[in-house]
C-alpha positions as CSV (number, residue, x, y, z in Angstrom):
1,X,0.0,0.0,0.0
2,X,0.7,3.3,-0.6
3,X,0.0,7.1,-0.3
4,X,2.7,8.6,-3.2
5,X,5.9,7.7,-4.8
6,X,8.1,9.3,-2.0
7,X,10.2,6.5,0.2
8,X,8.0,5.4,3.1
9,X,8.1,6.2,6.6
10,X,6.6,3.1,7.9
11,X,7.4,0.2,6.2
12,X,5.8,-3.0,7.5
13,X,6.7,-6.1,5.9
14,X,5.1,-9.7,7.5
15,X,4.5,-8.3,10.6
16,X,3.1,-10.8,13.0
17,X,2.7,-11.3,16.7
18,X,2.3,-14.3,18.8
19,X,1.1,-15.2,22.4
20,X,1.6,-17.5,24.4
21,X,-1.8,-18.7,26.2
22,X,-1.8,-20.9,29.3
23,X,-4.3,-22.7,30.7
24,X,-3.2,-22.1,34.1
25,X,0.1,-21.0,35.2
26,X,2.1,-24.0,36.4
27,X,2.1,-24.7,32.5
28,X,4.3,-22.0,32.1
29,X,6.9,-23.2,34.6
30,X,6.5,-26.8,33.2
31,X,7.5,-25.4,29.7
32,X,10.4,-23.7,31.2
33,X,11.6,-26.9,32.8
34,X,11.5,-28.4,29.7
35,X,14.2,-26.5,27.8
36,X,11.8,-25.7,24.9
37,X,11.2,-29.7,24.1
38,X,7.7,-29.7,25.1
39,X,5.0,-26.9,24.8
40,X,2.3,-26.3,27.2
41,X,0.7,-23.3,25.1
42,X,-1.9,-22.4,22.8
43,X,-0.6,-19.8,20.6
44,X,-2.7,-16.7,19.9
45,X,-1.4,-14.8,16.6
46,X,-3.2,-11.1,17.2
47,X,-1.3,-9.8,14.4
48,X,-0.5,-12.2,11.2
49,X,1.7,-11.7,8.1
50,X,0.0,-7.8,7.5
51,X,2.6,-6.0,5.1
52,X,1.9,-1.9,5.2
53,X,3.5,1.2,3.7
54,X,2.7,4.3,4.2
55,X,4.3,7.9,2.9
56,X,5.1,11.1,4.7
57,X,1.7,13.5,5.7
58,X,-0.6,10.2,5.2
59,X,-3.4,9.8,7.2
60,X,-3.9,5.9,7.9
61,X,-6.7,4.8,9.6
62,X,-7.4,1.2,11.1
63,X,-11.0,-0.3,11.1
64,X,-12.0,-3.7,12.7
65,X,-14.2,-5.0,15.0
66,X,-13.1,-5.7,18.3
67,X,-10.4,-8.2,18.4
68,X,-9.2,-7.8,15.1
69,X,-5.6,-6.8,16.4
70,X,-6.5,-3.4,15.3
71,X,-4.6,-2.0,18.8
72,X,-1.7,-4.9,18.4
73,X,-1.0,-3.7,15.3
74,X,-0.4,0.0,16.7
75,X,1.8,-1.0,19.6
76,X,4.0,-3.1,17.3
77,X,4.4,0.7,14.7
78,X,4.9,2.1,18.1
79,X,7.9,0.2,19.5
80,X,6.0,-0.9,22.7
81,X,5.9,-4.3,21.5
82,X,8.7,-6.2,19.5
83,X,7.0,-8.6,16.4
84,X,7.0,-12.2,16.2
85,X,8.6,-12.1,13.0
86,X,8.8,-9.6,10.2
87,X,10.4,-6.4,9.8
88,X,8.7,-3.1,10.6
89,X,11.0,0.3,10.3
90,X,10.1,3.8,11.1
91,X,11.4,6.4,10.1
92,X,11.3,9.8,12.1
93,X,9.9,10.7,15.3
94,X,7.3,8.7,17.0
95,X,4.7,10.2,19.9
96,X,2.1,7.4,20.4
97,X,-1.1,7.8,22.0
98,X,-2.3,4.6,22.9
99,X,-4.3,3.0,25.7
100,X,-5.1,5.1,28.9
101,X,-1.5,5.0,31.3
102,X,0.9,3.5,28.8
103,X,3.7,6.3,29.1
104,X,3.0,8.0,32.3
105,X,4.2,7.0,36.2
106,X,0.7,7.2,38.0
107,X,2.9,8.2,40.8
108,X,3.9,11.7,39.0
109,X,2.6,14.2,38.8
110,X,1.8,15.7,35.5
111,X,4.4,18.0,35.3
112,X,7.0,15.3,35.7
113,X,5.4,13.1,33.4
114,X,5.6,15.6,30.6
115,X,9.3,16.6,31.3
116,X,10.2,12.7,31.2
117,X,7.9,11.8,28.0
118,X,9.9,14.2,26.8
119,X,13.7,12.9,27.9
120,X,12.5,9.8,26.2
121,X,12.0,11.5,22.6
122,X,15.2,13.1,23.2
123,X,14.0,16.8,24.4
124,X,16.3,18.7,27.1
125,X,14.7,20.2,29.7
126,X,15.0,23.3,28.4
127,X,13.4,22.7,25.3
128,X,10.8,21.0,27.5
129,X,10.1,23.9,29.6
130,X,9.5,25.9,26.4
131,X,6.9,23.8,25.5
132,X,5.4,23.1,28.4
133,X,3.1,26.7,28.6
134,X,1.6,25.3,25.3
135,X,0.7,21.8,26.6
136,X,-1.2,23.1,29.7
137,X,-3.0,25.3,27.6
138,X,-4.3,22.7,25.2
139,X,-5.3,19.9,28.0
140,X,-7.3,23.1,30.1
141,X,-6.6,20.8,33.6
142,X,-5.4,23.4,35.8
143,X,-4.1,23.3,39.1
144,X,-3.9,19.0,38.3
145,X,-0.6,19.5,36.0
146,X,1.1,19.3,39.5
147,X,-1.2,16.9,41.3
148,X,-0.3,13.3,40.8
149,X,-1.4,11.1,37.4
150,X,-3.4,8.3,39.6
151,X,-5.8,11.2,40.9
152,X,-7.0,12.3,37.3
153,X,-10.0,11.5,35.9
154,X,-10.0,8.9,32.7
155,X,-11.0,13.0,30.8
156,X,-8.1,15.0,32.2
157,X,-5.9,11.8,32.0
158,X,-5.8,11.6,27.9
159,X,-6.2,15.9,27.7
160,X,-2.6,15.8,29.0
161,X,-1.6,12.5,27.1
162,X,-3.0,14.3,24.2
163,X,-1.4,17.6,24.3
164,X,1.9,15.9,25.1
165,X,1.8,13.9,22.5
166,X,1.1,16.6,19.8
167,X,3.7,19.3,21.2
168,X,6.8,16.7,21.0
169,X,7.4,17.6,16.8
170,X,6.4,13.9,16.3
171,X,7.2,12.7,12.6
172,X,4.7,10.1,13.1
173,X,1.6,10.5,15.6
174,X,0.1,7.4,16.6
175,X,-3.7,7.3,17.9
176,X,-5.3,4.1,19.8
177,X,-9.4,5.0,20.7
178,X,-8.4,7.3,23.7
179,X,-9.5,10.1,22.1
180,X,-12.9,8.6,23.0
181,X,-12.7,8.9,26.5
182,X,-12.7,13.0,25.7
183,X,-16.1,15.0,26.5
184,X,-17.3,16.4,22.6
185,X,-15.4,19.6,23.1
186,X,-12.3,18.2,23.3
187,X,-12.5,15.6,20.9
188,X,-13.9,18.2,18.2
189,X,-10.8,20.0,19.5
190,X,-8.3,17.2,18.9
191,X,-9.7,16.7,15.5
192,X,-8.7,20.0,14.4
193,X,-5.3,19.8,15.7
194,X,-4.6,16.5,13.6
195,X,-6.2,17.8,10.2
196,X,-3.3,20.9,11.2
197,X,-0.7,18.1,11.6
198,X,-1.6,16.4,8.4
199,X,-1.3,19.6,6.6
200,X,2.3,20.1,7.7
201,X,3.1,16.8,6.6
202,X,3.0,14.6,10.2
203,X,2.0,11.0,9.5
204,X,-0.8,9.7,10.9
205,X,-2.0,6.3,12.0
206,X,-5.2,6.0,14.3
207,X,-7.4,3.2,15.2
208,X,-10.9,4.4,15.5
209,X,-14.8,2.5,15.9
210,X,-16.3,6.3,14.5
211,X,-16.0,4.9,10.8
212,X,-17.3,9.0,10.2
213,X,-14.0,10.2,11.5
214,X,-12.0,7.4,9.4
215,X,-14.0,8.8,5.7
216,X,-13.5,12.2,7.2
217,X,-10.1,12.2,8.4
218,X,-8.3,9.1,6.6
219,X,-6.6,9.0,3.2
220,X,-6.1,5.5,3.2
221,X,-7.7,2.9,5.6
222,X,-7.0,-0.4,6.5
223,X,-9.8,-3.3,7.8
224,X,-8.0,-5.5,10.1
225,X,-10.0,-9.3,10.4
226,X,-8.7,-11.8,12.6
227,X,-4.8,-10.4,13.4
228,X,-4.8,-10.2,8.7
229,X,-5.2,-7.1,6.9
230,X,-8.7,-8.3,5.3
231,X,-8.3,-4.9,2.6
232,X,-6.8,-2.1,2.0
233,X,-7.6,1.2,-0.1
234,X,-8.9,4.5,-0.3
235,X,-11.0,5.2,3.1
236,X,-14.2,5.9,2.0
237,X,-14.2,2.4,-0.2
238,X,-12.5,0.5,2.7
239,X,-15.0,1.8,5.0
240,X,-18.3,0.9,2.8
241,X,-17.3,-2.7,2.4
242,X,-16.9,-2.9,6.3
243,X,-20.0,-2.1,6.9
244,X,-22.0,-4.2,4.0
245,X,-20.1,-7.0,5.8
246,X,-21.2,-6.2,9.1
247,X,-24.7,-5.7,8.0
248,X,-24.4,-9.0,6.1
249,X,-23.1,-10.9,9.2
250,X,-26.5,-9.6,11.1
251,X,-25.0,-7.1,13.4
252,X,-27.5,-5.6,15.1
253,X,-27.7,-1.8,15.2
254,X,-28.2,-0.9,19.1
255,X,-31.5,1.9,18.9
256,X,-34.1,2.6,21.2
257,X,-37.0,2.9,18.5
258,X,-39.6,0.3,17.9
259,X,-39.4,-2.2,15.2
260,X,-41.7,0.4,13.7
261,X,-40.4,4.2,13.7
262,X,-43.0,6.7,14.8
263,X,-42.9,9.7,12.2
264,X,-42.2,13.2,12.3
265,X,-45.4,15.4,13.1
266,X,-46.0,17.0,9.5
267,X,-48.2,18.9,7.8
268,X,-50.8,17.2,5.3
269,X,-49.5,19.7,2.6
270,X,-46.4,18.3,2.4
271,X,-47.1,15.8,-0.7
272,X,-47.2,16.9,-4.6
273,X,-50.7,16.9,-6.6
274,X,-51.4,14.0,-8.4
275,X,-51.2,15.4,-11.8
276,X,-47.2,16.1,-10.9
277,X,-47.1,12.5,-9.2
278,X,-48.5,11.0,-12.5
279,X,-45.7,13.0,-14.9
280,X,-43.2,10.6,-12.7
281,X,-42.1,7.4,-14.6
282,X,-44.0,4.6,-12.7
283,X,-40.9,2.3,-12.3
284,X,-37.4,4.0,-13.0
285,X,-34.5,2.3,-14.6
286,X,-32.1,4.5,-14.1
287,X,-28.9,4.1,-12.0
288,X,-26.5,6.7,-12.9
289,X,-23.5,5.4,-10.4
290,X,-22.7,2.3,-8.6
291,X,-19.4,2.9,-6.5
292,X,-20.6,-0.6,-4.2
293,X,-23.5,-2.8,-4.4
294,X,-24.1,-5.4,-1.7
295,X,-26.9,-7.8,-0.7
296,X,-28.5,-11.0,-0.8
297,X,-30.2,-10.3,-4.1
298,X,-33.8,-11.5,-3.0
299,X,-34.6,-7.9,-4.1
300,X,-33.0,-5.4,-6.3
301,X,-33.1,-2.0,-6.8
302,X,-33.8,-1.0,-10.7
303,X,-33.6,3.0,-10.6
304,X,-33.2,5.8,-8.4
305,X,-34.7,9.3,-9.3
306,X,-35.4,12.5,-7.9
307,X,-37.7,14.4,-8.8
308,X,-39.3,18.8,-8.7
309,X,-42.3,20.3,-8.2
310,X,-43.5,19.9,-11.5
311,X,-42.6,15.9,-12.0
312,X,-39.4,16.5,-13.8
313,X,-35.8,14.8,-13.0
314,X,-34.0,17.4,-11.4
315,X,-30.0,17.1,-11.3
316,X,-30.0,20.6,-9.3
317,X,-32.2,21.5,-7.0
318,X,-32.2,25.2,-4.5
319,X,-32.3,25.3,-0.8
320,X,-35.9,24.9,0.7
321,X,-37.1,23.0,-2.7
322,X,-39.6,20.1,-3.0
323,X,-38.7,17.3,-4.3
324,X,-39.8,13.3,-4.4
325,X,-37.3,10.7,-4.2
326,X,-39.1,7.4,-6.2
327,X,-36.9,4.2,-5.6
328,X,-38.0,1.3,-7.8
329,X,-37.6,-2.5,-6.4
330,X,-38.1,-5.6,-8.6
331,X,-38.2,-8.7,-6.2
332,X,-36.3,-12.2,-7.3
333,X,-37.7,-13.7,-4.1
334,X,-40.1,-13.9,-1.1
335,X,-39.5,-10.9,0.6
336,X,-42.1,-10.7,3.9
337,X,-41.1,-7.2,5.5
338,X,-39.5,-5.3,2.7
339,X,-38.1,-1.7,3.6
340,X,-37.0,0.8,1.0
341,X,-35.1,3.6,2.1
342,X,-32.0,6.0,1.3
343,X,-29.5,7.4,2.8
344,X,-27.7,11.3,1.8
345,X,-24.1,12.1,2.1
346,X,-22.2,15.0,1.5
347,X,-19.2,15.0,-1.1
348,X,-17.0,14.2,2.1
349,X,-18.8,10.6,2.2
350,X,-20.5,11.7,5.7
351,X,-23.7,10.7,6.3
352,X,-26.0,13.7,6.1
353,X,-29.8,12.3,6.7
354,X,-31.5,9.1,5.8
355,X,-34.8,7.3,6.5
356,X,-36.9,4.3,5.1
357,X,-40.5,3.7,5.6
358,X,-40.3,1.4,8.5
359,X,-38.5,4.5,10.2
360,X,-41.6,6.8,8.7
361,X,-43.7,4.8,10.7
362,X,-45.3,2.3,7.4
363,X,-45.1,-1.4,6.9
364,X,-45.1,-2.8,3.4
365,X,-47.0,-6.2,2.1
366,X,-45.1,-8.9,2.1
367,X,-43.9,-9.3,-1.9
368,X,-43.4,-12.5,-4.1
369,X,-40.8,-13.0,-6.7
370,X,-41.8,-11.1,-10.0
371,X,-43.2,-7.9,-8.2
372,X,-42.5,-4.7,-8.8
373,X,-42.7,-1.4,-6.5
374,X,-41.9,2.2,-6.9
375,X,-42.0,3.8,-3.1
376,X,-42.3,7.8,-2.8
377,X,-40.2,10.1,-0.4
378,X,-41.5,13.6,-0.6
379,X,-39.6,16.1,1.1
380,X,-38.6,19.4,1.4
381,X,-35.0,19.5,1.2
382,X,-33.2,21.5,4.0
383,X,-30.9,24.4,3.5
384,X,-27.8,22.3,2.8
385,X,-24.5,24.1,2.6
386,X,-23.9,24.6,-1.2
387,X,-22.9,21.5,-3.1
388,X,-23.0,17.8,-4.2
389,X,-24.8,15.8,-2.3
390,X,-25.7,11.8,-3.0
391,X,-28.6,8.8,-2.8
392,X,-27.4,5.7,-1.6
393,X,-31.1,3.4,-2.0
394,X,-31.8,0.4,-0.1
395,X,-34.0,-2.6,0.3
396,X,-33.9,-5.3,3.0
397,X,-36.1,-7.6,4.3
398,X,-37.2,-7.5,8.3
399,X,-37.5,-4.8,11.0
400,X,-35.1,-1.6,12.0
401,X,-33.7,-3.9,14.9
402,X,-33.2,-7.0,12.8
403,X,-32.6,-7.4,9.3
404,X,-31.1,-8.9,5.7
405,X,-29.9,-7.0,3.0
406,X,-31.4,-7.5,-0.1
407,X,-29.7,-4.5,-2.1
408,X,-27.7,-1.2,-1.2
409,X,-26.3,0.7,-3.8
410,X,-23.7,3.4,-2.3
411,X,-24.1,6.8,-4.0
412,X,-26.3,5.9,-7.2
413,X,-27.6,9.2,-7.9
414,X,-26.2,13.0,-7.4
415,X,-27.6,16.2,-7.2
416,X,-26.6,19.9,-6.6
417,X,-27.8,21.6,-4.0
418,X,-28.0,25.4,-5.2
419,X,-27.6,27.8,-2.2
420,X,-30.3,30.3,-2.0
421,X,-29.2,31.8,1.3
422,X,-26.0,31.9,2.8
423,X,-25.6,28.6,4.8
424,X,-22.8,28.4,7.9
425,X,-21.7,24.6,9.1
426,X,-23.8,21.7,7.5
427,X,-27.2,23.6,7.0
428,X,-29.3,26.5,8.1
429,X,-32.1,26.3,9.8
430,X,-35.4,28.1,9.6
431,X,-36.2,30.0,12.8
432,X,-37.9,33.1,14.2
433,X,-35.8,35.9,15.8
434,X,-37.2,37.5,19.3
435,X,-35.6,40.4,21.5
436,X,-36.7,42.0,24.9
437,X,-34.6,44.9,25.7
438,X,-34.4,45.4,28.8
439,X,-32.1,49.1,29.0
440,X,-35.2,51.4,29.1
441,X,-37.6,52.1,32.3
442,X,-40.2,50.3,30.0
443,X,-39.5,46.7,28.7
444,X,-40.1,46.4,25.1
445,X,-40.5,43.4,22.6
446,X,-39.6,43.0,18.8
447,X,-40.0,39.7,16.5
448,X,-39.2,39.1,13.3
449,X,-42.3,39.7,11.2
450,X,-44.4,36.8,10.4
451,X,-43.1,34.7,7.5
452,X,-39.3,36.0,7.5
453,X,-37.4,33.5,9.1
454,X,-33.4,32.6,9.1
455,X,-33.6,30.8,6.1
């Protein structure tokens, strides 16, 4: 694998690691007595024959289910723990966040933990104590820098680990799912600061569950299965296979909805006349983009489209705008619960909104091989930020809590969203504006006039 054509600055080449399991410990003391002739272990390979390369200012990140050897994998880059066999070289500086204490002496303070993460790397005092104004800013624990470690909260623990970590002019940062154990401020926080280490060319390797922050962040991921490297590839591909796979395997998604959603409260005028619905093509053909496709194949999608006020396709579409979204479905097998749905992303690959009509609170006939159906989602879509913006259809078979795929087809149709307002963050959001001043002897009130809204 690799990011350019520069010379790596990981190079990973049949890295594996072994353990040793006992069943109990007088096993191990047996094997000892033995001189190596007999074995009284099980071994355990976390990490198995996974070859990696990865170039200067890439961001890697590492996907897996728990298990996987996903964290193994980071300790070995690291240098915490020495591989089984293979080679692994790295080039440049390394700071490693990994697992909550690895580093610090719970018995320091912080202070003195910093100044001696910072022998290790090779800083002099000095050059620590220059630093050191910048790292209590960024982990905000106050008076605790000089309290010791084993008092700290898991929160303040990994803001120091952090901010150490980021101020030591690492070549290579290294990030285990710590960052996790930070409240949202502080993660959003953290995030910044390694998009800023990117851009000046730091490498980055993190292990994360938020597969978000993996499309988001991520050049390049890998999938770790079983101690192998299942695949490897761009992130945002790496990442949609993943999770067809998990779907596929019946993972379960943990919600607190019914097995039937209860809908949004909406207003009966949000449909489009008949005459409109009737100018829409009954059963649509059209798929204009498969990146991935995954599923059973008991049911298929056939055509995606979306569709204006007045019942023509529509490839742009302004903030605020009606539109129907008609997925078509032609069934190769029994399906008894069938659920259409779709779900929007942004040009970054992060999931915007999606819904199906379990979600919407309606349950579809069962449908027998042969059928055809064309299902309707009729929104108005929200003031999106300005851009490109893409359908992803589905169709399984059973409930919101438990289900089969039968079909998914990841960004098979496109549109433009056309700003009519200026939009800040994701979208904008329609809203009244109300002031009571409150300087004069008598109070008085102002509202934005009826109908003017912030959007």
């Amino acid at each position: 694998m690799s990011y350019n054509h520069a010379v790596p600055i990981i190079q990973a080449g049949k890295v594996s690691k072994c353990y040793r399991i006992y069943r109990k410990p007088s096993d191990h003391l047996r094997e000892l007595l033995s001189f190596g002739r007999r074995k009284y272990h099980d071994p355990f390979w976390a990490v198995r024959d996974v070859d990696v390369s990865v170039e200067q200012g890439c961001c890697l990140g590492v996907i897996g289910e728990n298990g996987s050897g996903k964290s193994t994998f980071l300790r070995v880059i690291a240098g915490v723990l020495r591989p089984t066999s293979g080679t692994i070289v790295v080039n440049g500086r390394v700071s490693a966040l990994l697992e909550l204490g690895a580093g610090f002496n719970p018995e320091f303070t912080g202070r003195e933990n910093v100044f001696l993460n910072a022998s290790i790397l090779g800083f002099t005092d000095a050059e620590t104590r220059g630093r050191l104004p910048s790292i209590e800013k960024f982990a905000e624990i106050g008076d605790f820098i000089d309290r010791p470690v084993k008092t700290y909260s898991s929160g303040m623990f990994v803001r120091l680990a952090f901010a150490v970590a980021i101020h030591m002019d690492p070549d290579v940062l290294i990030v285990d799912e710590a960052l996790s154990v930070g409240d949202i401020f502080f993660q959003q926080r953290c995030i910044r600061r390694i998009r800023q280490l990117k851009h000046q060319g730091v490498t980055i390797v993190f292990v994360s569950h938020d597969l978000e922050a993996v499309r988001s962040l991520a050049d390049r991921a890998i999938w770790m299965d079983h101690g192998r490297a299942h695949l490897e590839g761009k992130a945002d591909d790496v990442v949609s296979k993943y999770l067809a796979a998990m779907v596929s395997r019946g993972r379960k998604e943990v919600m607190e909805e019914e097995a039937v959603g209860r809908p949004l409260g909406i207003s009966g005028e949000l449909d489009l006349p008949e005459p409109v619905l009737e100018r829409i093509p009954k059963f649509v053909t059209t798929l204009h983009n498969v990146d991935h496709r995954y599923g059973n194949n008991k049911a298929r999608i056939a055509g995606i489209g979306v569709f204006g006020r007045e019942g023509s396709s529509v490839s742009g579409v302004e903030q605020g705008d009606r539109i129907c979204i008609r997925i078509s479905v032609e069934f190769a097998e029994h399906v008894e619960q069938p659920n259409v749905g779709f779900m929007l992303r942004n040009r970054l690959g992060q999931d915007v909104a999606g819904t199906n009509v379990f979600y919407e609170g309606v349950r579809l006939p069962p449908a027998d091989a042969g059928e055809r159906l064309s299902v309707d989602f009729i929104m108005d879509l929200p003031y999106l930020h300005a851009g490109f913006y893409y359908f992803a259809p589905a169709v399984a078979d059973g409930t919101l809590d438990q289900y089969e795929m039968c079909d998914w087809i990841d960004n098979a149709f496109a549109i433009e969203v056309i700003q009519r307002t200026l939009t800040y963050g994701h979208m904008r959001i329609p809203m009244r504006v109300r002031t009571n001043s409150v300087s004069g002897t008598t109070d008085t009130f102002w509202q934005s006039p009826k109908g003017v809204s912030g959007a």
